[in-house]
C-alpha positions in Angstrom: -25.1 266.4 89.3 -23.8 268.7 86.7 -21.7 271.7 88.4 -23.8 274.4 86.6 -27.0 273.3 87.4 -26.2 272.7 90.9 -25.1 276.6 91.5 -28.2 277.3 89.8 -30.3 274.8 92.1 -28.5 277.1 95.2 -29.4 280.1 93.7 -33.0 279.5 93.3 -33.1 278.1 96.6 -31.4 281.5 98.6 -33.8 283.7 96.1 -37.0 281.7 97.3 -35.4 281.5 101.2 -34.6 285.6 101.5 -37.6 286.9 99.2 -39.4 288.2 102.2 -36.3 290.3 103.7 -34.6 290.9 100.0 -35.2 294.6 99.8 -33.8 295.6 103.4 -30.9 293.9 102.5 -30.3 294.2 99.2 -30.2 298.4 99.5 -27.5 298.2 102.5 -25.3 295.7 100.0 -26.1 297.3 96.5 -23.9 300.6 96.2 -25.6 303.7 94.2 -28.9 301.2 93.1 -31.4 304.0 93.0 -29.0 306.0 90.7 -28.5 303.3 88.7 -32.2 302.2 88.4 -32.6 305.8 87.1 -29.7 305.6 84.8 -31.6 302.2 83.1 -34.5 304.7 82.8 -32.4 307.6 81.2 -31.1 304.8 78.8 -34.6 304.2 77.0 -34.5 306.1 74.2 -38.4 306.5 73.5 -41.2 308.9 74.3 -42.4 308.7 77.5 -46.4 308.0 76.6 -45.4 305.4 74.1 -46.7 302.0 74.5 -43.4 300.1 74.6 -43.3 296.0 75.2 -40.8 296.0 78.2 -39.3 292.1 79.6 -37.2 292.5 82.8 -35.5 289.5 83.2 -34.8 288.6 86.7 -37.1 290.7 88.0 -37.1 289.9 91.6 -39.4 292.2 94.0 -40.1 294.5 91.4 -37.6 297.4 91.7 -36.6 298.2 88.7 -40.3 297.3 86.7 -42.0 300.1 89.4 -39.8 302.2 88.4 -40.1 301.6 84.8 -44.0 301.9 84.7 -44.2 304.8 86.3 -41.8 306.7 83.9 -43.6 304.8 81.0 -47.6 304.5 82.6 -48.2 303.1 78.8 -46.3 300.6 78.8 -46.2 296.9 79.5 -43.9 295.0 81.0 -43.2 290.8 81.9 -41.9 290.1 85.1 -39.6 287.1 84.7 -38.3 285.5 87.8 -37.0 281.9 88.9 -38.2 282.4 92.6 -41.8 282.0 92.8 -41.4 284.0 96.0 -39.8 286.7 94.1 -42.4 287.1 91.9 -45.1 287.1 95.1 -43.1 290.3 96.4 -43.1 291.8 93.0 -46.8 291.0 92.6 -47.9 292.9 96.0 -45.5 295.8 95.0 -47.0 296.1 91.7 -50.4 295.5 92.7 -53.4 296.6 90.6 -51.4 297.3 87.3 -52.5 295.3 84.7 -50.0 296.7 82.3 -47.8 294.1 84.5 -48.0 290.1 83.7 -45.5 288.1 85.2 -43.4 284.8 84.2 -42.1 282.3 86.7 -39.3 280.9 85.0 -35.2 280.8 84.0 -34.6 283.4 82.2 -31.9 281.1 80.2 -35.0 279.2 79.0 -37.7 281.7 77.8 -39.2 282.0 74.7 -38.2 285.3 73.3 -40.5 284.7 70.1 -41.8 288.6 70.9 -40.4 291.4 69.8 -39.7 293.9 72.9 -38.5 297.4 72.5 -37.0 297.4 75.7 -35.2 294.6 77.4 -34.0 294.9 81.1 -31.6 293.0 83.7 -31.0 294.1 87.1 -28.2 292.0 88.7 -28.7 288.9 87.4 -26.7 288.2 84.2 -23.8 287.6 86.8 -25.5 284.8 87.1 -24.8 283.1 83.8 -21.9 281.4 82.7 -19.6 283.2 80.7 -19.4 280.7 78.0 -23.0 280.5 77.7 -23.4 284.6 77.2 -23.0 285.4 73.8 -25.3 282.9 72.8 -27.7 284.1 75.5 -26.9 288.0 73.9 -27.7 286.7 70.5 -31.4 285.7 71.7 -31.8 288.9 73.5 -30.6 291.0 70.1 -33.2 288.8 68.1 -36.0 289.7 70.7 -35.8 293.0 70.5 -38.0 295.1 67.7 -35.8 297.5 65.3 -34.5 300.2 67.4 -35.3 298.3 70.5 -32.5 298.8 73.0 -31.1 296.2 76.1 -29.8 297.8 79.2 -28.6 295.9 82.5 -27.1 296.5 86.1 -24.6 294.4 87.1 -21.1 293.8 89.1 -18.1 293.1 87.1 -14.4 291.9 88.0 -11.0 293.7 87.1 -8.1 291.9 85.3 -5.7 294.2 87.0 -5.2 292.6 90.8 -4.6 296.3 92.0 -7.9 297.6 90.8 -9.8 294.1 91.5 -8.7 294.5 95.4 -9.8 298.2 95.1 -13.2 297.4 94.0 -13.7 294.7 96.9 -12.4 297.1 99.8 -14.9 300.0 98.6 -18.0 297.0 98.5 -16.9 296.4 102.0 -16.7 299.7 103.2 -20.5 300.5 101.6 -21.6 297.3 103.2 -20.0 298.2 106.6 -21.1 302.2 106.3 -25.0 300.1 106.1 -24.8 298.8 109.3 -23.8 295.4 107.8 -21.7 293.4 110.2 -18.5 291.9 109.2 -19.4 288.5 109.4 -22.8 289.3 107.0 -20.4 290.8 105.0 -18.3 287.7 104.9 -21.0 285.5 104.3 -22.5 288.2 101.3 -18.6 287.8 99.6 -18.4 284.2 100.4 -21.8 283.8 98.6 -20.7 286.1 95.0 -17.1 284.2 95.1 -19.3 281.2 95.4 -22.6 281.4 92.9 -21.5 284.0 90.5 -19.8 284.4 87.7 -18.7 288.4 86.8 -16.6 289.0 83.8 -14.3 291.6 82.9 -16.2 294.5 82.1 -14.9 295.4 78.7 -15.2 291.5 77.7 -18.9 292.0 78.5 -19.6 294.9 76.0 -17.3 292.8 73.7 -19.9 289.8 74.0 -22.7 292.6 73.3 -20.9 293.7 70.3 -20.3 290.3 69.2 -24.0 289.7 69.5 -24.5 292.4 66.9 -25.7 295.2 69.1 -25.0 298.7 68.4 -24.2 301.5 70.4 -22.6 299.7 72.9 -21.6 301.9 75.8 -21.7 302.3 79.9 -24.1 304.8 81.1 -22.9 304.8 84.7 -20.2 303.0 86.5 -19.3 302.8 90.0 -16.1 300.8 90.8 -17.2 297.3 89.8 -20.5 298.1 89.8 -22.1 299.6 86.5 -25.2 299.9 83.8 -24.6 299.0 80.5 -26.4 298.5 77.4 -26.7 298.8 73.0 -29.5 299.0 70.8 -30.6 297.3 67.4 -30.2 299.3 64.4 -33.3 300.4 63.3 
């Protein structure tokens, strides 16, 4: 079996297996997530009644799309997820908003024939294969309307061994300071050194450049955490 779409094949499968305990983990292993959920939000440069087209792309239980309907009630948003469990925990969290559809599906694969004004990622493009990003960027800048804008969370590595080593201790440290203990924390490591693939942060807004986005530029960074993003010129 092709390597890639093996780590894939694991990936869907932990996603589907954890779905029901995602969110009391994920907050005791995601540094700063509520501040950087509001920094996406902060990042959408439209009115606040205006009837955007929203697409979160690995949506998983719904975080960030709550928090993005309730700043923009007018909106609408698709949920896109590969784990149909994912999507069931999104669907009770979101429950009754039928400003809300939702996708089951690789993100990789969707058709992006809409135009969006706002396109979303919330650790998941770590995901994707480095190789395969720009192309992936390119389809995300053709998606979006004129003036649309993209804008992601996700953990990045260091090119410099000093810093690299710095950003692993202070995950640790947040991981441990949750109550985490250390063999979770070995197994949460093991599994990013394992499935995902985080670039260098300043290749990543290169690739967005590249892609022919505009304004490229980090909103909030937190060691080798951060939310990034550009827009398409109007």
């Amino acid at each position: 079996m092709d390597k890639s779409r093996d780590r894939y094949r694991r990936i869907k499968e932990h996603f589907e297996k954890e779905a029901a305990v995602f969110d009391r983990l994920f907050f005791k292993v995601m540094p700063r997530y509520q501040e950087m959920m509001q920094a996406v939000i902060d990042g959408i440069p439209f009115d606040k009644n205006d009837r955007l087209k929203i697409v979160d792309l690995g949506c998983g239980t719904g975080n960030l799309s709550q928090r993005l309907i309730s700043a923009y009630p007018n909106a609408h948003i698709t949920c896109i997820d590969m784990a149909e469990n994912m999507l069931t925990m999104a669907r009770a969290k979101l429950e009754g908003n039928r400003s809300i559809s939702f996708r089951l599906g690789d993100i990789r694969d969707f058709d992006y024939q809409s135009k969006y004004d706002v396109i979303v990622a919330s650790m998941v493009l770590h995901h994707i294969e480095g190789k395969d990003k720009p192309r992936f960027y390119r389809r995300l800048y053709d998606a979006l309307s004129r003036g649309g804008v993209f804008l992601s969370i996700d953990i990045f590595i260091s090119s410099h061994s000093h810093l690299q080593k710095l950003y692993m201790d202070k995950w640790k440290r947040f991981m441990k300071s949750k109550g985490l203990p250390v063999k979770k924390i070995n197994e949460m490591i093991a599994r990013h050194q394992r499935e995902d693939r985080p670039v260098c942060f300043q290749d990543e807004l290169t690739m967005l450049r590249k892609s022919g986005f505009k304004c490229v530029d980090a909103i909030l960074k937190h060691y080798n955490f951060a939310v990034y993003g550009g827009a398409k010129a109007r």
